[in-house]
C-alpha positions in Angstrom: -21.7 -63.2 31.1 -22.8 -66.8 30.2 -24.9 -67.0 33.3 -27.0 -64.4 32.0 -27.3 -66.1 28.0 -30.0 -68.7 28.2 -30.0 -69.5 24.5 -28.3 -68.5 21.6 -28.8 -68.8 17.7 -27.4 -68.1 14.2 -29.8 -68.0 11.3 -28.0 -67.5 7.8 -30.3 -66.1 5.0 -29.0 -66.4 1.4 -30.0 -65.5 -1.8 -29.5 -66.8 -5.1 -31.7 -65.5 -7.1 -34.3 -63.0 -7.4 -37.3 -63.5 -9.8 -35.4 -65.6 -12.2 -32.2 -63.7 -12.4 -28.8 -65.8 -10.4 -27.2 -63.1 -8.6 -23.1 -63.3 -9.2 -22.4 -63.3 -6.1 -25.1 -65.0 -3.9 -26.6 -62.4 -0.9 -25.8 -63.5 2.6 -27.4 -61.9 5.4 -26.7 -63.6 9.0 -28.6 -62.7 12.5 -26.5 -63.8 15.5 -29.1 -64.0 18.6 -28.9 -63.9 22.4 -31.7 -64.5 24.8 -30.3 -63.2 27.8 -31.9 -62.5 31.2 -33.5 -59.3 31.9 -31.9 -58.8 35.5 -34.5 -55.7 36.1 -37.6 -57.5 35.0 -40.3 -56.6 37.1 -38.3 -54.0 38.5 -38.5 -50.1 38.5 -35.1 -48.4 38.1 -34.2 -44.9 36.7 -30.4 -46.7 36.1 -29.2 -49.7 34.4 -25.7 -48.8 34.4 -24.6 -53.2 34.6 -26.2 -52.9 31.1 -22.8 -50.6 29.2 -20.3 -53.4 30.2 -22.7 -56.5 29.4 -23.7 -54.5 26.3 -20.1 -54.1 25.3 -19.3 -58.1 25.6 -22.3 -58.7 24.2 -21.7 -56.8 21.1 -18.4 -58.3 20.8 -19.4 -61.7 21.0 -22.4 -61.7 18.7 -20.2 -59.8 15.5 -17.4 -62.7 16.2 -20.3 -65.4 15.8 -21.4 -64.1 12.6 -18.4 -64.1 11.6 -17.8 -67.2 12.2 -21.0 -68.4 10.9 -20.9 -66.8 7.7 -16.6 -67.9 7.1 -16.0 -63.7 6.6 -13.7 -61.4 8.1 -14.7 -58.1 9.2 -14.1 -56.6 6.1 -15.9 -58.6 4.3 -19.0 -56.9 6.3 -21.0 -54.7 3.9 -23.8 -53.7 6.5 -25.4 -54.3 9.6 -28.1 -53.5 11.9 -29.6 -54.5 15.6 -33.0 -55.1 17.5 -34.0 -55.7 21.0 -37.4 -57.4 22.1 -37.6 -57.3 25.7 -40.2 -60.0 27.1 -43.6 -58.3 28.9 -42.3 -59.0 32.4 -39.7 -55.9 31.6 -40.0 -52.9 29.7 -38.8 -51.6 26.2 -36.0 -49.0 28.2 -34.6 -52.3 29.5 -33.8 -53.6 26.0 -33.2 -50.2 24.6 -30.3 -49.9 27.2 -28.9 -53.0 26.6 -28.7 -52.3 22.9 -27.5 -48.7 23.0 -24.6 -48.5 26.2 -21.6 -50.2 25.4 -23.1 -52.8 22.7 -22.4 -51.0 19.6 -18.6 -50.5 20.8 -18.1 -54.0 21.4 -19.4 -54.7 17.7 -16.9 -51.7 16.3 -14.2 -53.5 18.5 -13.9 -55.9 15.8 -15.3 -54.2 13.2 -12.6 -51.3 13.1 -13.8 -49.7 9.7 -16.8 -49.5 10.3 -18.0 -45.4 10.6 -21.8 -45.1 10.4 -24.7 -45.8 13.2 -25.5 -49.2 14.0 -29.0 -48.6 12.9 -31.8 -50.4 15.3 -35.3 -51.2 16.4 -36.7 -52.1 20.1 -40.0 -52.9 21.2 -41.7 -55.3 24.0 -43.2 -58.4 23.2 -44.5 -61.8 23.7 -42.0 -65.2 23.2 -42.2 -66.1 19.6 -42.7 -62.7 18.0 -41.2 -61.4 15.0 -38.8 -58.3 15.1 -37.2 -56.3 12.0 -33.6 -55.7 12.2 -32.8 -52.6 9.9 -29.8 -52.7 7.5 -27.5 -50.5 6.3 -23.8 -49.9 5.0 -21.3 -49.9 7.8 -19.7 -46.8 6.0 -21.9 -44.5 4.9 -25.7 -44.7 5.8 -26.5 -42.9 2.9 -26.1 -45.8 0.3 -29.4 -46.8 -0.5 -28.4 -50.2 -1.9 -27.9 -51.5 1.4 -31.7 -50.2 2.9 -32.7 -53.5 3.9 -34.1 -55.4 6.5 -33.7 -59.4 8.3 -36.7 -60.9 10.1 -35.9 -62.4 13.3 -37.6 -64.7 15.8 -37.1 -67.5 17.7 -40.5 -69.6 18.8 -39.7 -69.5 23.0 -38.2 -66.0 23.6 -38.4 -63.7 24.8 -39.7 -65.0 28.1 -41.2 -62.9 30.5 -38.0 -62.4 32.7 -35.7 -62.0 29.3 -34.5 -59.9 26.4 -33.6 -60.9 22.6 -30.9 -59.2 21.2 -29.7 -59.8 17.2 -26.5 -58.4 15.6 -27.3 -58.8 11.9 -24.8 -58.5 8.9 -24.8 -58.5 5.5 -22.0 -59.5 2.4 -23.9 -57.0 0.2 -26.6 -54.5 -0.9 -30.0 -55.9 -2.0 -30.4 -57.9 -5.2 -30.1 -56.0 -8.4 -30.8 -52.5 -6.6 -31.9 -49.2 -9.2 -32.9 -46.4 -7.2 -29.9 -44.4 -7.2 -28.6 -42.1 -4.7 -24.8 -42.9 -3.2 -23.1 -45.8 -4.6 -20.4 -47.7 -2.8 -17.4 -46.9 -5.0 -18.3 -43.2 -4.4 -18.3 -43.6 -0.8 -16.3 -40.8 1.3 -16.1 -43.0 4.8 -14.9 -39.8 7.1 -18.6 -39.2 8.5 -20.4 -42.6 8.8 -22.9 -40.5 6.2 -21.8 -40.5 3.4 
């Protein structure tokens, strides 16, 4: 699998505050990055079936390095989310099936609680552009104080011949959230909903 990882990346986002107010607990929100090579670039296929096994070590090995990053264990994940931006020399279905066979078991591998959808965002695009990785509780996507998002980019990738793929996770909800709806003590955890 290395051969096919060009670059990767952590970015760790925290928050202390917000408009004046120290949070308690500060907010940390970590994107763990691959730019891997797009081995059907250029290419028309109705198949990508290499992508579920790559996907599924990829997964894994992007929730172990925010892990890592952030000094958390996998219970310490309160939500998480995932984008693909495949470079113009692919297509979006090439990301899309990298990010949606096999990925999102590798990331439950080591996240064994987690219940609801990995939720995500896709899209082809030039190296350097910006992507927005959607958030949500890893229980129940129903809690509302964990709607969120990260912004991701790196200034060389995707290249033409590439795809970026980012595992994000949170250690809480947004800052000083009040719009009601499910709260986490409330939380049920059988459906991944609610």
């Amino acid at each position: 699998m290395r051969d096919f990882i060009r670059k990767e990346t952590v970015i760790i986002d925290e928050t202390r505050s917000e408009i004046g107010r120290k949070l308690e607990t500060p907010l940390k929100k970590c994107a763990s990055i691959a730019v891997v090579k797009n081995i059907y670039a250029g290419k028309d296929v109705q198949e990508m079936p290499e992508y579920a096994e790559y996907g599924k070590e990829l997964g894994k090995r992007l929730i172990n390095q925010a892990l890592a990053a952030l000094h958390i264990t996998a219970d310490d994940v309160n939500s998480y989310g995932k984008a693909a931006v495949t470079g113009l020399g692919g297509e979006q279905e090439h990301g899309s099936a990298l990010l949606h066979t096999g990925f999102d078991e590798g990331v439950r591998s080591v996240l064994t609680t987690s219940k609801a959808i990995i939720p995500s965002s896709e899209k082809s695009a030039p190296a350097g552009c910006s992507v927005d990785v959607p958030l949500h509780n890893k229980l129940a996507l129903k809690v509302r104080t964990h709607f969120d998002a990260m912004e991701v980019s790196i200034a060389d990738s995707p290249r033409e011949d590439e795809i970026l793929i980012a595992l994000c996770v949170t250690t809480g909800g947004r800052p000083f959230p009040r719009v009601g709806g499910l709260l986490l003590p409330d939380i049920k955890g059988e459906d991944g909903v609610v």
